[in-house]
N, C-alpha and C positions, 0 to 999 in steps of 0.2 A: 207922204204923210205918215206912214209907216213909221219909217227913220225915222223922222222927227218924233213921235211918238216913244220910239228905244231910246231915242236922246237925253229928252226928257226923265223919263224915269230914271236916267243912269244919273241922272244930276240929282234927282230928288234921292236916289241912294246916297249918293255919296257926302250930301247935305247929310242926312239922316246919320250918316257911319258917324262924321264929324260933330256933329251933335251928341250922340253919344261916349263918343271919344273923351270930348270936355266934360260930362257929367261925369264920367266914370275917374279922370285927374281930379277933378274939385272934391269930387267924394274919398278919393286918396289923399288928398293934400289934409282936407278934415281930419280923416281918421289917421297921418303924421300926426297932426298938432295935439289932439286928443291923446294919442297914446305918450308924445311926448311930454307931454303935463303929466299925464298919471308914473313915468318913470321917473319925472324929477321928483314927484310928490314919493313916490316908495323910498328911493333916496335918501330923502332927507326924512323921512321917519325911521330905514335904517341905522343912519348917523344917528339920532336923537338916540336909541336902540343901543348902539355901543357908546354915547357919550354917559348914559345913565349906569349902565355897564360898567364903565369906567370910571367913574363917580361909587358907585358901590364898592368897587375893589378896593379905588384908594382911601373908603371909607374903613373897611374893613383893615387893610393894611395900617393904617392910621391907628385905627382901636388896638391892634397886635403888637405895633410897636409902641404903644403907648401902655399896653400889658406889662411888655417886656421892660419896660424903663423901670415901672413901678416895680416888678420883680428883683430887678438888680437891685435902686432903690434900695428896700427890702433885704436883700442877701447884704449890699451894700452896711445896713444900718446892723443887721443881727452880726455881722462881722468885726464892726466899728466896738461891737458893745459887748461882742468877744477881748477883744483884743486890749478895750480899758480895764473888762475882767482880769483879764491874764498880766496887765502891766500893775495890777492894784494885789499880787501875790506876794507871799514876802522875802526878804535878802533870801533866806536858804532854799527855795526854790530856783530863785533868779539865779543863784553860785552853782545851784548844782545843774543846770541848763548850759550854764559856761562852760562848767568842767566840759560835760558831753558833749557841746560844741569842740572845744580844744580836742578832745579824745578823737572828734571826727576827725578835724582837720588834721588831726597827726596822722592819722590811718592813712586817710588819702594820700596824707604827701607822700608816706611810708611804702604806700602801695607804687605810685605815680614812678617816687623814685628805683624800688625794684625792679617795675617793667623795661624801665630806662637799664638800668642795669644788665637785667636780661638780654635788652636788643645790642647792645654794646656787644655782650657777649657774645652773641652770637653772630655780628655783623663781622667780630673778629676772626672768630672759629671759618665763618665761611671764608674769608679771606683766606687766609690759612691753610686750610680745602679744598678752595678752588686751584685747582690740578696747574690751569693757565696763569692764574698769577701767580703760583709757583716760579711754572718754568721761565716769563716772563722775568721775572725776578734772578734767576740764577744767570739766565742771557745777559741780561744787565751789570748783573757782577760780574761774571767773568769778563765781558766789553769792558767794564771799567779798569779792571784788573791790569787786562791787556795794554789798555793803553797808559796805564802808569809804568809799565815796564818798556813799552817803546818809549816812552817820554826819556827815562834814566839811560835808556839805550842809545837815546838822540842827543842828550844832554854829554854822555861818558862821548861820544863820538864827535861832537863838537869841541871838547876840549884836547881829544885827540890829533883835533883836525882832520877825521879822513872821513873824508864831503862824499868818497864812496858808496857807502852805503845809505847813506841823507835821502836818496833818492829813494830808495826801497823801503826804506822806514815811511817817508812820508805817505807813498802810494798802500803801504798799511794801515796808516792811520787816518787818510783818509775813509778809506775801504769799512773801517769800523766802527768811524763817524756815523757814517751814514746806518749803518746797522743798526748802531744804539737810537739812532733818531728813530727808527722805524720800529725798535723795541719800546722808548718811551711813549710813541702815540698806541699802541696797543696794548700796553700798561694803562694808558689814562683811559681809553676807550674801555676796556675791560671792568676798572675803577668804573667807570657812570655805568655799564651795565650792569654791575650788582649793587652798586647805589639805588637803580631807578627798581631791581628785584625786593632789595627791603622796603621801598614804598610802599611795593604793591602788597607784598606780607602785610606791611602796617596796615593796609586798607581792609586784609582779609580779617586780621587780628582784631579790629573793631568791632567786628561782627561776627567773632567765632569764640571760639571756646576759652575759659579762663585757663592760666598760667600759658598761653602761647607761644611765648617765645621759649619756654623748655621744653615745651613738646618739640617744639623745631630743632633747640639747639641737641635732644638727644638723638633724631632722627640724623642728624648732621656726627655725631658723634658715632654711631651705628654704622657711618656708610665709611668705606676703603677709598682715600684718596689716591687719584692715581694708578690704581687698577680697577680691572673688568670685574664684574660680579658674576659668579658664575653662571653660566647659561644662557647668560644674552649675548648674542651676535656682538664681532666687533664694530661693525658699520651702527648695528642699531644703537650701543656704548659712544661711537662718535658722533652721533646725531642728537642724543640726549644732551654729548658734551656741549655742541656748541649751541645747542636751544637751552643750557643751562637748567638742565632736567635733571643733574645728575642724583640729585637727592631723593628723585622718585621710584632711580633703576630698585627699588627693592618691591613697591608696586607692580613694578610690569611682572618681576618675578613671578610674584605672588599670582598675579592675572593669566603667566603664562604666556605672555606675549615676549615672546625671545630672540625675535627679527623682525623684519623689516615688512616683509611678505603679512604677518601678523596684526605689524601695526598698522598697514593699511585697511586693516577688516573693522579698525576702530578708530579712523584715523578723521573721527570729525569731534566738533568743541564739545557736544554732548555727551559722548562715549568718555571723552578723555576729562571731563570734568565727575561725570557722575559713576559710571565704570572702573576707571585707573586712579580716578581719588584728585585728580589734579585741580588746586582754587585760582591757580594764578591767571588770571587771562592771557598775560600777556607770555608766562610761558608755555599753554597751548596754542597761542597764534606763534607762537617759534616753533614746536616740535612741525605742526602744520605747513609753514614756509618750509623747511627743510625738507617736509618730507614730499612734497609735493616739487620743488628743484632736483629731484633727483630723478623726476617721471615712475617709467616702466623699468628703470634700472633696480630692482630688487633683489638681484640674486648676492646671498651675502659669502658665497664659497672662495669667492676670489680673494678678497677679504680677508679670510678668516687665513688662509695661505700665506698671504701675504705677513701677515701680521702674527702666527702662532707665538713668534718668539717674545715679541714687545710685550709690557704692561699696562700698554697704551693707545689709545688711536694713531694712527698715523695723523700727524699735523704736517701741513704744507709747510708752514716756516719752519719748523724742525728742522726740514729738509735744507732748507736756504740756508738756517744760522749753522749748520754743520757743513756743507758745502763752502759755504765763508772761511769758516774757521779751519778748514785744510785748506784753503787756493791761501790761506795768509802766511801760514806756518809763523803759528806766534814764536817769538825766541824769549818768552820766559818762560822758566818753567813749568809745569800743572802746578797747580793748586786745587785745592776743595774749594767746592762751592760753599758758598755764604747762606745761609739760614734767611727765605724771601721773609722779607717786610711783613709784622702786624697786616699792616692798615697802608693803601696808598697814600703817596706823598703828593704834595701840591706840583703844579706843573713847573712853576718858576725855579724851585728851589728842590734837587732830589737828593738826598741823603742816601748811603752807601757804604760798606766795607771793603775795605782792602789793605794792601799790605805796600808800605811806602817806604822807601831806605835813604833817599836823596832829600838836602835841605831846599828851602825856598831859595830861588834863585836870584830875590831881589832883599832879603834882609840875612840871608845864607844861614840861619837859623833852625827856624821852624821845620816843622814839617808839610811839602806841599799836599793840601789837601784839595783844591780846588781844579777842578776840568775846565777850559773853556771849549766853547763851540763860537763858530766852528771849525777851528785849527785842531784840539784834539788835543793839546798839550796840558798833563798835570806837574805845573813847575810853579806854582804860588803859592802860600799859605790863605787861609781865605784872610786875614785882616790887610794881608797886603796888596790883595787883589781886588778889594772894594774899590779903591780911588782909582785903577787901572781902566783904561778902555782900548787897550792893546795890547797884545800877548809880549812880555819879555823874550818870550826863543825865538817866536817867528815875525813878531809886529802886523799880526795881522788883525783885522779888528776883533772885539769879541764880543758877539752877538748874545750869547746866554753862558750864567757861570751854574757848575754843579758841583755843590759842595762832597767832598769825598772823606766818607770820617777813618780815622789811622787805628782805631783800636785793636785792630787785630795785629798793624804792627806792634803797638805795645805788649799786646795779649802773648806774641811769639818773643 
């Protein structure tokens, strides 16, 4: 009876747990639905909140820009009523507005074209001064030279008939083919990078000081082509050269920066723009390539040994186009070099001096002025050589012609 008794009451619990169990969900499920009414109701009174908000602004916005119409309006009309003013003045003011017009536009054009003038002038001067198209330039003449002299040497030896030496000649005039080819792509590559130099001049010039290109062209005028300026290192002299800095060795002077070891104390775009004076971006990202291809190699003593006796940097091709020109033994004789070029010549068509004794081969007249490539032979005049797509000596094809002018034979 007991048991049953425990039994009992464990059921009337657990009745009872379950009973409240369900009151206590029904009284949660209420108080969900309750509080989710009241979050949608806040909701949508915060919307209502920024839609009125937003109604305001674009109220206000509305009224601003309806200010500002009227404003202009306004400016608009006091402008209009300017300006039937000013058209209702009489012929001698309207004449004397023209002159002054006229007057401007003379100025400007008068200015426009001086600066043009300037940059000419100076785009020639640097040519001129640059050291490399210089010596570009004389490699060229002399190559050309050369091979007008083997040509009359192959020409007198064909009429000879002794095919002996046909051989040796050719293998030189090959030999100096290929030379001159490798002198004109670094003539023309040299051409575009002081082309792409005066751009960036012009870009500085925009935005620097009036008369510009005299200031440049006298700083250009001041500086020694083709020698070191005294007290800078050769190496740091060669490093300038090929970052095409050379116009600036008067700043380093100045700064004291005399090698190499120096310039790496200053050797970032900040220092070398606002320090050393340099505007050109693109020639402190060259002194910067150089000087950083060259690492920890700084010591400039070796250098300076090497080099006491030259005017110059040591250049690599130097070396080549002088090791060429003894493995060839030219058989004319020296000549002087030729005074380089103004201004680069177009790639298709180079003009040139030298000295020419033999007539055109095919109207036996003239005088030959024209090179072909790539045989290497000057045996045509150029009007004969227009219609030609094969060399007369060798019948070989002829890939590109370069015109060769005779002045200097006339001149002698």
């Amino acid at each position: 009876a007991a048991r049953q008794r425990d039994r009992q009451r464990l059921v009337e619990d657990v009745s009872a747990a379950e009973s409240s169990a369900d009151r206590l969900i029904r009284h949660l499920l209420d108080w969900n639905v309750r509080a989710s009414g009241r979050e949608a109701i806040l909701e949508q009174l915060e919307q209502q909140d920024q839609e009125e908000s937003l109604t305001e602004l674009t109220a206000q916005h509305r009224s601003e820009i309806l200010a500002s119409m009227d404003k202009l309006l306004a400016e608009s009309d006091s402008l209009e009523s300017r300006r039937r003013r000013a058209g209702e003045r009489t012929e001698e003011v309207e004449r004397a507005l023209d002159t002054h017009a006229s007057q401007r536009r003379g100025l400007v054009s008068s200015i426009a074209e001086e600066q043009s003038r300037q940059r000419e002038a100076f785009a020639q001067l640097l040519i001129q001064r640059d050291y490399k198209s210089q010596r570009l330039c004389q490699e060229v003449s002399l190559i050309e030279r050369e091979l007008c002299a083997i040509t009359r040497a192959e020409m007198q030896r064909r009429r000879d008939r002794s095919d002996a030496s046909l051989t040796a000649l050719a293998a030189k005039r090959d030999a100096l083919i290929r030379l001159l080819q490798q002198l004109m792509d670094e003539r023309t590559k040299r051409a575009n990078e002081l082309t792409k130099r005066l751009a960036e001049l012009e870009e500085q010039r925009k935005a620097d000081q009036i008369d510009y290109w005299l200031v440049q062209y006298q700083r250009l005028m001041e500086r020694r082509p083709g020698q070191l300026e005294p007290g800078l290192s050769v190496r740091l002299t060669k490093l300038l050269a090929k970052a095409g800095a050379q116009s600036y060795e008067p700043q380093f002077l100045r700064h004291r920066v005399l090698n190499l070891k120096r310039l790496r104390l200053c050797a970032d775009d900040a220092d070398l723009r606002d320090t050393i004076g340099i505007r050109e971006l693109g020639v402190r990202r060259a002194i910067i390539a150089e000087l950083a291809a060259l690492g920890d190699d700084l010591d400039d003593s070796e250098a300076e040994n090497d080099n006491k006796e030259s005017g110059h940097p040591p250049d690599k091709f130097d070396e080549e186009a002088a090791a060429c020109r003894e493995k060839l033994e030219p058989s004319a004789p020296p000549m002087a070099l030729v005074a380089p070029a103004s201004e680069p010549q177009p790639a298709s068509v180079v003009r040139a001096r030298t000295a020419e004794s033999t007539g055109c081969c095919v109207c036996m007249d003239a005088t030959p002025d024209t090179l072909f490539l790539n045989c290497g032979h000057v045996c045509c005049c150029e009007a004969c050589s227009t219609g030609l797509s094969l060399c007369p000596l060798c019948r070989q094809p002829i890939l590109r012609r370069i015109f060769v002018s005779a002045l200097m034979a006339e001149a002698e």
